[in-house]
BALOBA-1460 file (C-alpha; in Angstrom, 3 decimals):
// residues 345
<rec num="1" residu="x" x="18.723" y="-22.863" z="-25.839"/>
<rec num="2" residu="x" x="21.326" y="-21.323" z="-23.823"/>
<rec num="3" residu="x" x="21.141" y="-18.604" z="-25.691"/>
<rec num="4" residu="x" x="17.914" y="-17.650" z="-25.657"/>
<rec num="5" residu="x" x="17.856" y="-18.243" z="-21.732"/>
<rec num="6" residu="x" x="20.349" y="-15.409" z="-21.874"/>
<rec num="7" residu="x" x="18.317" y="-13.014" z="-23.973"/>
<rec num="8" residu="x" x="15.707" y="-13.895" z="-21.877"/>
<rec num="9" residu="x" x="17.889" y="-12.785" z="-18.876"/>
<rec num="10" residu="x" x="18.574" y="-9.824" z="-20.830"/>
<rec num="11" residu="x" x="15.323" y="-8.486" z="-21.947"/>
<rec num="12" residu="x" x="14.260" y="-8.439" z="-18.025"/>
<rec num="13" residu="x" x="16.972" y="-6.846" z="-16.823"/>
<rec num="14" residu="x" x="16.188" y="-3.982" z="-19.419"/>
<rec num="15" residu="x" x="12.781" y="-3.857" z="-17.964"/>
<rec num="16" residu="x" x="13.261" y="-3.879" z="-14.219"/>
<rec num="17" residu="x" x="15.956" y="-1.232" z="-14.915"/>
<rec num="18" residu="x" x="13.356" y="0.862" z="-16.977"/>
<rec num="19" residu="x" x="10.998" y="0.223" z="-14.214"/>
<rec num="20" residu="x" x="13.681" y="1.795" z="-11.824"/>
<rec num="21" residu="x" x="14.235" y="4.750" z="-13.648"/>
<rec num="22" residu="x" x="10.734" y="5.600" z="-13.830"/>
<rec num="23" residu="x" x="9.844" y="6.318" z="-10.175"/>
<rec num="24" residu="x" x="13.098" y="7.996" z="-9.719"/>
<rec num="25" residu="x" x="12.954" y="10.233" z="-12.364"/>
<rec num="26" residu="x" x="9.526" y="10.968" z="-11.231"/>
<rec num="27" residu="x" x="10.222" y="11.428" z="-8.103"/>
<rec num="28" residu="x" x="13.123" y="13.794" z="-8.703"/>
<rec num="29" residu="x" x="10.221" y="16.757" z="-10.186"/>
<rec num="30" residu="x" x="9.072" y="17.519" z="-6.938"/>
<rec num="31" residu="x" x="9.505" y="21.108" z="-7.000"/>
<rec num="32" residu="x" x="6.392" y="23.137" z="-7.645"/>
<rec num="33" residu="x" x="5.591" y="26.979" z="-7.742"/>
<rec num="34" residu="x" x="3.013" y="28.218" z="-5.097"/>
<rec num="35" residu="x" x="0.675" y="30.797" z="-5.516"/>
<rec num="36" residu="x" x="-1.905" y="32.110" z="-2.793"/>
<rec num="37" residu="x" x="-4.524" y="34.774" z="-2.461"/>
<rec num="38" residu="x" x="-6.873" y="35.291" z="0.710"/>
<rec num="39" residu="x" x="-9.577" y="38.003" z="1.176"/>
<rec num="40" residu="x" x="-11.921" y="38.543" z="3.547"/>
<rec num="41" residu="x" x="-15.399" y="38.229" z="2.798"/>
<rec num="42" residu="x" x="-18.194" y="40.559" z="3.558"/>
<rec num="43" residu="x" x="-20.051" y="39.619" z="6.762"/>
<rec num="44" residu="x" x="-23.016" y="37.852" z="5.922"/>
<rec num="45" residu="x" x="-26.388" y="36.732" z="8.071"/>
<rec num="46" residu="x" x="-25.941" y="33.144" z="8.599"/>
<rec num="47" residu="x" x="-26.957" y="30.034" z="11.080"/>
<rec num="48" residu="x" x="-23.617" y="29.004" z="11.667"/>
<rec num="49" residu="x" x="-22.216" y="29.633" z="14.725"/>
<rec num="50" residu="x" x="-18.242" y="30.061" z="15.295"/>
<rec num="51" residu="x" x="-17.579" y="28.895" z="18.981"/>
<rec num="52" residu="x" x="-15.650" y="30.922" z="21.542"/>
<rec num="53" residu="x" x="-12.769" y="28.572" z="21.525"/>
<rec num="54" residu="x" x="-9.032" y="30.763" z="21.684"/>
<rec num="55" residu="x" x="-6.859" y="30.213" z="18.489"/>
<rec num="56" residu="x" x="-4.967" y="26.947" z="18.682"/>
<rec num="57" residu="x" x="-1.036" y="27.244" z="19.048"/>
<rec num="58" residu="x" x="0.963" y="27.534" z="15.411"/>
<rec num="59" residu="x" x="3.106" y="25.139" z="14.318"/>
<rec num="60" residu="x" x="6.883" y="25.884" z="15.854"/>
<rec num="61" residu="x" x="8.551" y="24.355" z="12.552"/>
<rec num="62" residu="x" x="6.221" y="26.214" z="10.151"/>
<rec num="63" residu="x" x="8.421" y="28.094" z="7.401"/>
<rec num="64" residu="x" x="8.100" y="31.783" z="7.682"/>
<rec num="65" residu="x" x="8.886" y="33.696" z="4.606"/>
<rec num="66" residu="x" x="6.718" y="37.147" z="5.740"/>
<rec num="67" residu="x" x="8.542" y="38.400" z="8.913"/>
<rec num="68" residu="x" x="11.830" y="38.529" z="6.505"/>
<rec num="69" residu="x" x="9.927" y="41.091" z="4.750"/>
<rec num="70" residu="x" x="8.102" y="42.856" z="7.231"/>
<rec num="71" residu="x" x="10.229" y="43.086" z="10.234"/>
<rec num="72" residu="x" x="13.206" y="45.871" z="11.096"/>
<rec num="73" residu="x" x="15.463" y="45.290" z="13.401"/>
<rec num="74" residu="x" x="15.517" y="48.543" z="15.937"/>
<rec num="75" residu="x" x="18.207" y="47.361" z="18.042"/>
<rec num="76" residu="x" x="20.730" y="50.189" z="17.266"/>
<rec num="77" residu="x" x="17.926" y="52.904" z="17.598"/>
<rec num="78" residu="x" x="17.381" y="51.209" z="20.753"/>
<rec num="79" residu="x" x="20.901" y="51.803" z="21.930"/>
<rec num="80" residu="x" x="20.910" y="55.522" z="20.502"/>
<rec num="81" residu="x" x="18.086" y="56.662" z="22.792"/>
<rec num="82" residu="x" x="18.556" y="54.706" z="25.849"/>
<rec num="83" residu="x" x="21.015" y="52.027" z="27.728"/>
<rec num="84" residu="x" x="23.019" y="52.329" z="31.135"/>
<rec num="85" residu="x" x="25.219" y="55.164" z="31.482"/>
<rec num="86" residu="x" x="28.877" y="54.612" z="32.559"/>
<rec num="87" residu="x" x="28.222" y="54.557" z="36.070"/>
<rec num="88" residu="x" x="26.192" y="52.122" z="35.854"/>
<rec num="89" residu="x" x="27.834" y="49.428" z="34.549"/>
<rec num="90" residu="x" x="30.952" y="49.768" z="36.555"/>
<rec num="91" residu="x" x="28.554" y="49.251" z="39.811"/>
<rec num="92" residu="x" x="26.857" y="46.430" z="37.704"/>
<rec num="93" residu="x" x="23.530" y="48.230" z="37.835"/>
<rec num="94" residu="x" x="21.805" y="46.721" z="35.062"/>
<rec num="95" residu="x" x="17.932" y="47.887" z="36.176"/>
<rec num="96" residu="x" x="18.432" y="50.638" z="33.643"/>
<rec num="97" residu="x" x="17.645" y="48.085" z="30.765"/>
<rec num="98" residu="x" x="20.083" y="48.682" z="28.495"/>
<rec num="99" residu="x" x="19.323" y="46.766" z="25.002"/>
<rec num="100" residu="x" x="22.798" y="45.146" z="25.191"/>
<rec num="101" residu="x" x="21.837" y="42.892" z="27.508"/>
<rec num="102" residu="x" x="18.616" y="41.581" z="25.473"/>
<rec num="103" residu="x" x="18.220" y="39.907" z="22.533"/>
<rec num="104" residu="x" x="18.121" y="41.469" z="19.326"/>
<rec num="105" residu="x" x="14.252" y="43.727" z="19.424"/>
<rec num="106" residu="x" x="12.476" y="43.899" z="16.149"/>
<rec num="107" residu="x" x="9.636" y="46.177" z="14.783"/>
<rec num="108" residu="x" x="6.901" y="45.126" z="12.640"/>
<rec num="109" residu="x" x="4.196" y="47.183" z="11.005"/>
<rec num="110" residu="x" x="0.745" y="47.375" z="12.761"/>
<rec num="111" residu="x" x="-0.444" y="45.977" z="9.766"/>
<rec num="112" residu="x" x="0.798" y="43.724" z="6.869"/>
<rec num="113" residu="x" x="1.455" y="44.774" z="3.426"/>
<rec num="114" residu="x" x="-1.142" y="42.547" z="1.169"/>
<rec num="115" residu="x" x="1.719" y="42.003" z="-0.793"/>
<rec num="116" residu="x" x="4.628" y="39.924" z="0.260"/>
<rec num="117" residu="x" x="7.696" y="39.324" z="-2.638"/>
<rec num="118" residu="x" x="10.645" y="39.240" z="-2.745"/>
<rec num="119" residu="x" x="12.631" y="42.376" z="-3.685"/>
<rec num="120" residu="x" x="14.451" y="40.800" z="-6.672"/>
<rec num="121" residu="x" x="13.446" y="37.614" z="-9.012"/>
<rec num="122" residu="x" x="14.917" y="34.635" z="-6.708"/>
<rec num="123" residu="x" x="16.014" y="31.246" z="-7.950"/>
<rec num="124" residu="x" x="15.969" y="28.029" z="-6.340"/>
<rec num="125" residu="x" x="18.237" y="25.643" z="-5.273"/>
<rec num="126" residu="x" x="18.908" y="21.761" z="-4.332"/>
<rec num="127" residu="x" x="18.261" y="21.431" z="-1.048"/>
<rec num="128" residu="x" x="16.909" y="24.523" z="-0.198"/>
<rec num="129" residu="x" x="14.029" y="25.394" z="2.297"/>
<rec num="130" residu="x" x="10.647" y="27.182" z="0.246"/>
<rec num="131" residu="x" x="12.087" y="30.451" z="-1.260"/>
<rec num="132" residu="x" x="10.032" y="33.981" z="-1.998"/>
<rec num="133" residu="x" x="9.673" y="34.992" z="-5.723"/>
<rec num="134" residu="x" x="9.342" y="38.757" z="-6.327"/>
<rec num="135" residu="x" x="6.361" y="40.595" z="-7.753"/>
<rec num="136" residu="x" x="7.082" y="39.779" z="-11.382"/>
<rec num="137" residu="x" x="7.284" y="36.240" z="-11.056"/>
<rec num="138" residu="x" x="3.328" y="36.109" z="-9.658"/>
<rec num="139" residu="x" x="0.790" y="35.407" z="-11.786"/>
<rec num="140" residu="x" x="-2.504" y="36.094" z="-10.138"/>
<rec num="141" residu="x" x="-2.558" y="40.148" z="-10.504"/>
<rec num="142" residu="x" x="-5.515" y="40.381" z="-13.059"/>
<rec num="143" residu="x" x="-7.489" y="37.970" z="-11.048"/>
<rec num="144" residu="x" x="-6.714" y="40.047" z="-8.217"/>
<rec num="145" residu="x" x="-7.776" y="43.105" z="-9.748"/>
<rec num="146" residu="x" x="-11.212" y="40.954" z="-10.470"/>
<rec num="147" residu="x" x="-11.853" y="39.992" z="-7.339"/>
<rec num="148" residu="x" x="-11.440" y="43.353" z="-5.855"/>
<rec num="149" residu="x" x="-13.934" y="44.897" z="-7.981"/>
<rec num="150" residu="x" x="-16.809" y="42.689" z="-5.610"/>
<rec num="151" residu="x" x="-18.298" y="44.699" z="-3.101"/>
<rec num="152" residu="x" x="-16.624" y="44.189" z="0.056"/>
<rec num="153" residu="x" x="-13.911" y="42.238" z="-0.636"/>
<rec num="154" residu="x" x="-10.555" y="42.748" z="1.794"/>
<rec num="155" residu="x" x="-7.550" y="41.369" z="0.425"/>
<rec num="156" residu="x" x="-5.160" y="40.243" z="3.162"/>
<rec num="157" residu="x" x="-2.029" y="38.612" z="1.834"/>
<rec num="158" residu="x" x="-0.581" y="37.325" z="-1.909"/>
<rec num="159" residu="x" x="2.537" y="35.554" z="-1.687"/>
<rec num="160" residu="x" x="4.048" y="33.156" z="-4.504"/>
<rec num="161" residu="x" x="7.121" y="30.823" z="-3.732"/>
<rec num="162" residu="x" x="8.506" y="27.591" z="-4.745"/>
<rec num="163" residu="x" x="9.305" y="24.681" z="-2.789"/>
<rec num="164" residu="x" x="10.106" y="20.961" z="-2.680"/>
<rec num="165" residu="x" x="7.122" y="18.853" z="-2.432"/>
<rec num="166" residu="x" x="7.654" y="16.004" z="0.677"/>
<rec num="167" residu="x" x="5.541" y="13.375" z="2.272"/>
<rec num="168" residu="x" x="3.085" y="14.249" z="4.722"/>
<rec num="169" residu="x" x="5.594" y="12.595" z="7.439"/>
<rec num="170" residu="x" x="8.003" y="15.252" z="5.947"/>
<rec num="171" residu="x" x="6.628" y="18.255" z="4.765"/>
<rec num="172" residu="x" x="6.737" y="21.022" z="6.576"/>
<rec num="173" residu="x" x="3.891" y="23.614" z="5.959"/>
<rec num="174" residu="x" x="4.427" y="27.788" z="5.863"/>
<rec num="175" residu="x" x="3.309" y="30.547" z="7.635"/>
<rec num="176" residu="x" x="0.711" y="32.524" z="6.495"/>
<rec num="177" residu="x" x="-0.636" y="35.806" z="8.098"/>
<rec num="178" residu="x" x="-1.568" y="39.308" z="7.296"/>
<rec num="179" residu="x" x="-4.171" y="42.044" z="8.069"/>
<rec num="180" residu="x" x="-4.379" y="44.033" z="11.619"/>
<rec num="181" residu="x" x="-2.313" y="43.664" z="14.661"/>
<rec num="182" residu="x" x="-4.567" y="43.026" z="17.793"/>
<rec num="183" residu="x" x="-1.729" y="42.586" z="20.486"/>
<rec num="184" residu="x" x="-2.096" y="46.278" z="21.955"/>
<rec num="185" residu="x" x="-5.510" y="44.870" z="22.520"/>
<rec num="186" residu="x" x="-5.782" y="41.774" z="23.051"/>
<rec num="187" residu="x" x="-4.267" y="38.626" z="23.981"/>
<rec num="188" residu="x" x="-2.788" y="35.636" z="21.441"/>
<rec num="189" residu="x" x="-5.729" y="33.597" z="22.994"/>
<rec num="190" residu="x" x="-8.337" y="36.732" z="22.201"/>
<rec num="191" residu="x" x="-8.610" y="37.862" z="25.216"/>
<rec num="192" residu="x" x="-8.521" y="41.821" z="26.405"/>
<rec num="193" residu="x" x="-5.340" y="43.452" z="26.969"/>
<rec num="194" residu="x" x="-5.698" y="44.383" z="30.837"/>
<rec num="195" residu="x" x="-4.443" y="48.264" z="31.475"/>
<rec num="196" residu="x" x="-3.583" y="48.604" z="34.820"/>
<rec num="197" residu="x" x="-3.022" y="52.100" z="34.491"/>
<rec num="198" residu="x" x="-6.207" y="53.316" z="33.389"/>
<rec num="199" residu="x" x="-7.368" y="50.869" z="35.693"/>
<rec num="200" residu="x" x="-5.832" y="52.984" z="38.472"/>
<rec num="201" residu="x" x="-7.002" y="56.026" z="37.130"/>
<rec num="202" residu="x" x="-10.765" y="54.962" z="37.398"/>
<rec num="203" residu="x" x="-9.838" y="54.075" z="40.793"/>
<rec num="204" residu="x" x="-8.565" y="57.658" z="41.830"/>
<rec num="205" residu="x" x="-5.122" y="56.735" z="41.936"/>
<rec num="206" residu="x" x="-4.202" y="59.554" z="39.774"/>
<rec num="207" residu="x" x="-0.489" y="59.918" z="40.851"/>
<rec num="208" residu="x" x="1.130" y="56.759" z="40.944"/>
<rec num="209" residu="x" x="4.842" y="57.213" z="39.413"/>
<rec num="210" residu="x" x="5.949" y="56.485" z="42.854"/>
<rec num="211" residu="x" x="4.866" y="52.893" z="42.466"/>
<rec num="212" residu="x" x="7.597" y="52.322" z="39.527"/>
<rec num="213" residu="x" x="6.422" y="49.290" z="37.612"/>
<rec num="214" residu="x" x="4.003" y="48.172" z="39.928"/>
<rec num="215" residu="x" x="1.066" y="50.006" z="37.617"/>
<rec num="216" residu="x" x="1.812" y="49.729" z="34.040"/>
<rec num="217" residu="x" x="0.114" y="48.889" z="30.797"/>
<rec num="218" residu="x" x="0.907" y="45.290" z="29.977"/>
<rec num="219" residu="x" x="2.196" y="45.225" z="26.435"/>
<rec num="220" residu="x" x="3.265" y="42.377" z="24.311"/>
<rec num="221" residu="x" x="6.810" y="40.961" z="22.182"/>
<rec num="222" residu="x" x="4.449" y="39.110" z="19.556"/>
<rec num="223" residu="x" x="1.612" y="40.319" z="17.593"/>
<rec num="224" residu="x" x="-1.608" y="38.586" z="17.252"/>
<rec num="225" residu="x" x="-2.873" y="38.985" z="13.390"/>
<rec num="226" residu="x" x="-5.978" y="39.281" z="11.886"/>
<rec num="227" residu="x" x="-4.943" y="36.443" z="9.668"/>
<rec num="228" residu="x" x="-2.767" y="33.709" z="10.629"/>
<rec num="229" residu="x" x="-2.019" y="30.055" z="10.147"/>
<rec num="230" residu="x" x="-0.477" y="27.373" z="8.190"/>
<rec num="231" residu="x" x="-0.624" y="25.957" z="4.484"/>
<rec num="232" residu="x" x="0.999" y="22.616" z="4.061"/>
<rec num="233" residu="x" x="1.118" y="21.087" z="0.512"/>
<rec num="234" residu="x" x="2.222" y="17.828" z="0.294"/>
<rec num="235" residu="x" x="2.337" y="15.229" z="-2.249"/>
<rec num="236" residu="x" x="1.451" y="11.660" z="-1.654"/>
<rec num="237" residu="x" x="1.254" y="9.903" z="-5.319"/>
<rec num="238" residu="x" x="-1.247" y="13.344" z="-5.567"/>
<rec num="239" residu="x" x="-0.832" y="16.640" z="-4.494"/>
<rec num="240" residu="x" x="-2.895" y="17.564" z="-1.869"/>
<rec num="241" residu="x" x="-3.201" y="21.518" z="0.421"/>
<rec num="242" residu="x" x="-3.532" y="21.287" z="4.251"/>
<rec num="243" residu="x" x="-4.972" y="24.918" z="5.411"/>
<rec num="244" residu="x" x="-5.407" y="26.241" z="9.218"/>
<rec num="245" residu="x" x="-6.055" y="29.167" z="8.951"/>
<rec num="246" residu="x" x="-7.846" y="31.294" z="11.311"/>
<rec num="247" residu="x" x="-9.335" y="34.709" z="11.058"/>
<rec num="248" residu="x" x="-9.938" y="36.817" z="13.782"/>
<rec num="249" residu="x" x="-12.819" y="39.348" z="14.300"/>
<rec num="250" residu="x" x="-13.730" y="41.323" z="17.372"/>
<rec num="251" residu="x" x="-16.717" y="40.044" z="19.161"/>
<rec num="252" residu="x" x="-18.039" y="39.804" z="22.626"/>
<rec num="253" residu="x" x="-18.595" y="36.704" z="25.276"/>
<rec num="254" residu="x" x="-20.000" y="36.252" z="27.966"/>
<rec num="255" residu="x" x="-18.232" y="35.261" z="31.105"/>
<rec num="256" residu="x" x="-19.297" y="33.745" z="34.489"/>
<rec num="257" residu="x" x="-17.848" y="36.435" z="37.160"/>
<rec num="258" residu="x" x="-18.443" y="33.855" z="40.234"/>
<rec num="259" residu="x" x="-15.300" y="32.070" z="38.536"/>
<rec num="260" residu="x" x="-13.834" y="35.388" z="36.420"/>
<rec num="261" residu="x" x="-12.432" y="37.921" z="38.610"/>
<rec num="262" residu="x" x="-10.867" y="39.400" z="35.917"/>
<rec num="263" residu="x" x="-13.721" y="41.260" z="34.602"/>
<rec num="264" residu="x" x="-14.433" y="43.330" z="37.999"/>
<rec num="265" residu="x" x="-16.756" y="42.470" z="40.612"/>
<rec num="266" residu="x" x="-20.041" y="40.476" z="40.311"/>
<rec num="267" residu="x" x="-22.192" y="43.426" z="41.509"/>
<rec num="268" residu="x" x="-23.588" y="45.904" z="38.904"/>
<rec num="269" residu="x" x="-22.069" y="49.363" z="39.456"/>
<rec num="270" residu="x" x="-24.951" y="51.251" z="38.118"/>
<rec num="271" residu="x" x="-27.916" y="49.288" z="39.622"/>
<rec num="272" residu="x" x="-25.824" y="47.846" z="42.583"/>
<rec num="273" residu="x" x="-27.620" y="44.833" z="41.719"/>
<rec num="274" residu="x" x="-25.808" y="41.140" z="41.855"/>
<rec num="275" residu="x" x="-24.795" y="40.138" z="38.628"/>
<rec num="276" residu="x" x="-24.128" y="36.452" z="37.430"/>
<rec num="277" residu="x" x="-22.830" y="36.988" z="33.538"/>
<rec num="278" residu="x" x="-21.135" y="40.249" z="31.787"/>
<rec num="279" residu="x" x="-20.683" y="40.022" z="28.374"/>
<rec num="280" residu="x" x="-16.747" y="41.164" z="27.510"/>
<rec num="281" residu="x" x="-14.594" y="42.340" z="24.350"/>
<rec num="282" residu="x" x="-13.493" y="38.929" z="23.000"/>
<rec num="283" residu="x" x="-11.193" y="38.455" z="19.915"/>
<rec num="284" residu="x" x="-12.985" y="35.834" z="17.907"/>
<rec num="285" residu="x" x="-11.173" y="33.591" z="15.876"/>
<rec num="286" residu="x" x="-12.640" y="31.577" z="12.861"/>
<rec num="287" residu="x" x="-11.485" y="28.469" z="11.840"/>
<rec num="288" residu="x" x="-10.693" y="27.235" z="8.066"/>
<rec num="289" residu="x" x="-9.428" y="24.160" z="8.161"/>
<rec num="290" residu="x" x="-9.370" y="22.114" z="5.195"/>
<rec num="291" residu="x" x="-7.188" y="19.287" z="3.021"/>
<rec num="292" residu="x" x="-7.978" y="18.910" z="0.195"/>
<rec num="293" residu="x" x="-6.451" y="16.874" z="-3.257"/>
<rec num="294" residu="x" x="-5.310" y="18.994" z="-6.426"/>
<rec num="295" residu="x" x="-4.194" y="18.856" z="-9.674"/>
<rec num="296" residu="x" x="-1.321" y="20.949" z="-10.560"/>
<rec num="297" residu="x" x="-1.548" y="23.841" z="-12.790"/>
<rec num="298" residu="x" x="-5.301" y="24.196" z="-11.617"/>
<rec num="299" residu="x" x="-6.318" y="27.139" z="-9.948"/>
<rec num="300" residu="x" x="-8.483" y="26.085" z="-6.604"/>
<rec num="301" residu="x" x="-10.929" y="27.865" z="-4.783"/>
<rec num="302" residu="x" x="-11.368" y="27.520" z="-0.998"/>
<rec num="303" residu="x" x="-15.270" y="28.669" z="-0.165"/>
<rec num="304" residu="x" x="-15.662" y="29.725" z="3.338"/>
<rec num="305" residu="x" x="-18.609" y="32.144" z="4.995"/>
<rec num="306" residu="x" x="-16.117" y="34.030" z="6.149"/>
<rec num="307" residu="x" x="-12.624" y="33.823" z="3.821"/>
<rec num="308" residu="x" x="-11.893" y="33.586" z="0.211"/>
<rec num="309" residu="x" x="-8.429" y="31.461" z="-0.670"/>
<rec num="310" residu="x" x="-7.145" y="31.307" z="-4.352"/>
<rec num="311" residu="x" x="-4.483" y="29.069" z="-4.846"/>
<rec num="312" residu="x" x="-2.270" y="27.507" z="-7.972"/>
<rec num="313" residu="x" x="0.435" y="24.678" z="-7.614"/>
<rec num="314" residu="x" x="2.470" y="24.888" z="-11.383"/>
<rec num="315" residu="x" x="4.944" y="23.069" z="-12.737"/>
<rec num="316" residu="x" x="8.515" y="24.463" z="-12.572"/>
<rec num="317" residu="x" x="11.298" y="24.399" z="-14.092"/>
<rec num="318" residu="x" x="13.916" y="21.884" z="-11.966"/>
<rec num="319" residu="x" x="16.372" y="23.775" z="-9.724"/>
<rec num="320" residu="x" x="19.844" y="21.897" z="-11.182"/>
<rec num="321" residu="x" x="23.104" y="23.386" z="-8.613"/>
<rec num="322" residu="x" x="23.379" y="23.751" z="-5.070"/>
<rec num="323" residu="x" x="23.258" y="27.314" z="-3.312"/>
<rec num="324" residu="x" x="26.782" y="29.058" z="-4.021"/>
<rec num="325" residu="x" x="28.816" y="28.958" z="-0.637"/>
<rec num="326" residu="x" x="28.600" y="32.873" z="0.725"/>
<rec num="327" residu="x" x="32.351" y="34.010" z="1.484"/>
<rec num="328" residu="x" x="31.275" y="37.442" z="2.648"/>
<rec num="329" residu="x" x="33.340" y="38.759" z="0.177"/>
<rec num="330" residu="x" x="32.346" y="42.459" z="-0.910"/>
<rec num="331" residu="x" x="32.065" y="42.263" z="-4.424"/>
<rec num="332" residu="x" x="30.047" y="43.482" z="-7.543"/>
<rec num="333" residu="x" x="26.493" y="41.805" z="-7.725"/>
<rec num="334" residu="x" x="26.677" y="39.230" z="-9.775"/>
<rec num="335" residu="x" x="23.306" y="37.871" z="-11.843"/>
<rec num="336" residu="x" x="22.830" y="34.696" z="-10.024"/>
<rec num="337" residu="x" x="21.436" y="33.092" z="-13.719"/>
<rec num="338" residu="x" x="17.932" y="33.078" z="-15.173"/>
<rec num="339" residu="x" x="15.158" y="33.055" z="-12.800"/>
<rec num="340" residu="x" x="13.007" y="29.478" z="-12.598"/>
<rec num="341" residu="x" x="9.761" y="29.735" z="-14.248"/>
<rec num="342" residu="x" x="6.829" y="27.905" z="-14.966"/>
<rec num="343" residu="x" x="6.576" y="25.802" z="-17.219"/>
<rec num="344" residu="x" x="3.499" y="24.445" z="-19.439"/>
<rec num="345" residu="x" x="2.030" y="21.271" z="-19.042"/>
């Protein structure tokens, strides 16, 4: 009897343990391979109406693997064409600007490359943030090529990378933008880029250099993209895609001028008639916000009036060793092993 209390003991040790095992080894395969593809759709006649509503603030802690890509970092061409002279800094006139004594400046192009990759195949590590793959490791180029053949299709951005999969509590969505640059026109919010100077100009005040800054054209540090947003994936027993995205289109609005002076004065120059409304270049954004459940290894289609998003969550190979520490020592490039891929189901 004893005995068989023990293999009784025994036997459901061996199962809790099993039952253990399971969830962690499960749990353990949470990195997946992202794909993404968003085009803008023809402009179609429809009833719905997108409000007037400026574009929500992004996300602060939202991963941003384009501006790596895109961005160049000017600040030595800066200091080659302009800066305080010698005099000036030993009288500690600093009005002259000089780039040492701002932060780094960057330059981005006006508009972004639809493709975003990475310039060699990339592997990923324990621990990691979401890292870029390059070109060859996409997989969506003959659906691309399909979907470019409809009339009036503009692709904006494909991107693939691979992350680790969190809770919702945890996860921390990326970046996604692309297209045009509005900001020498308009605001973040959508609103028009006020120029003072040709303001002045319609005004009479022809010659005005005396006036130093007081009548310049107000410019910008941060572009305001056609396309731009957020895609969180998370995985919560499922896998599931969070998207805010929002595309922006010019448009017009009208504005109250009893409460807008910023839109001139509320009396019609041309009839000299009292005017209540003007209607005024607006930047419209529109909204695509959706969450939806997936499947991995299935490629989803996000309908909208307005955008078209393709997107694939595979299977991946495990990442197995922690990122190498970087020593900074100048050495001969060194294959850093064979790239992650996907795997079949």
């Amino acid at each position: 009897m004893h005995l068989q209390t023990m293999q009784r003991r025994f036997t459901l040790s061996c199962v809790a343990i099993a039952c253990l095992c399971q969830p962690m080894a499960a749990q353990a395969k949470t990195w997946f391979e992202v794909e993404v593809f968003v085009f803008e759709r023809p402009a179609q006649s429809t009833s719905e109406q997108w409000n007037e509503q400026p574009a929500k603030a992004l996300n602060s802690q939202a991963v941003d693997l384009i501006s790596p890509m895109i961005t160049t970092d000017i600040t030595g061409v800066s200091l080659g064409l302009s800066g305080c002279n010698s005099n000036d800094w030993l009288n500690d006139n600093h009005d002259c600007n000089d780039p040492l004594t701002n932060k780094t400046q960057k330059s981005h192009p006006s508009v972004v490359p639809v493709s975003i990759a990475a310039p060699t195949e990339q592997v990923a590590y324990l621990g990691e943030p979401p890292v870029l793959l390059a070109e060859s490791q996409a997989q969506f180029s003959d659906m691309i090529a399909s979907i470019k053949k409809e009339r009036g299709i503009t692709p904006l951005i494909h991107m693939t990378w691979q992350q680790d999969m969190k809770t919702r509590r945890l996860a921390t969505p990326v970046r996604i933008f692309g297209g045009k640059d509005f900001s020498d026109e308009y605001t973040f919010h959508g609103e028009p880029v006020i120029n003072h100077e040709q303001d002045n100009i319609s005004a009479g005040l022809t010659d005005f250099s005396s006036y130093g800054d007081l009548f310049t054209t107000r410019s910008q540090s941060q572009p305001v993209w056609e396309l731009d947003g957020t895609i969180n994936i998370y995985l919560d027993h499922y896998l599931y895609i969070e998207q805010r995205l929002n595309l922006r289109r010019e448009s017009e609005k009208q504005v109250d001028l009893a409460t807008n002076t910023n839109y001139g004065s509320p009396v019609d120059t041309v009839n000299s008639q009292p005017q209540a409304h003007k209607m005024v270049p607006f930047l419209q954004s529109i909204a695509l916000n959706q969450n939806r459940r997936v499947r991995s290894s299935e490629v989803h289609y996000f309908d909208h009036p307005q955008l078209g998003v393709v997107m694939q969550i595979r299977k991946m190979a495990q990442p197995t060793t922690a990122k190498p520490i970087d020593l900074g020592l100048q050495t001969q490039p060194q294959a850093q092993g064979q790239p992650v891929t996907s795997t079949p189901l």
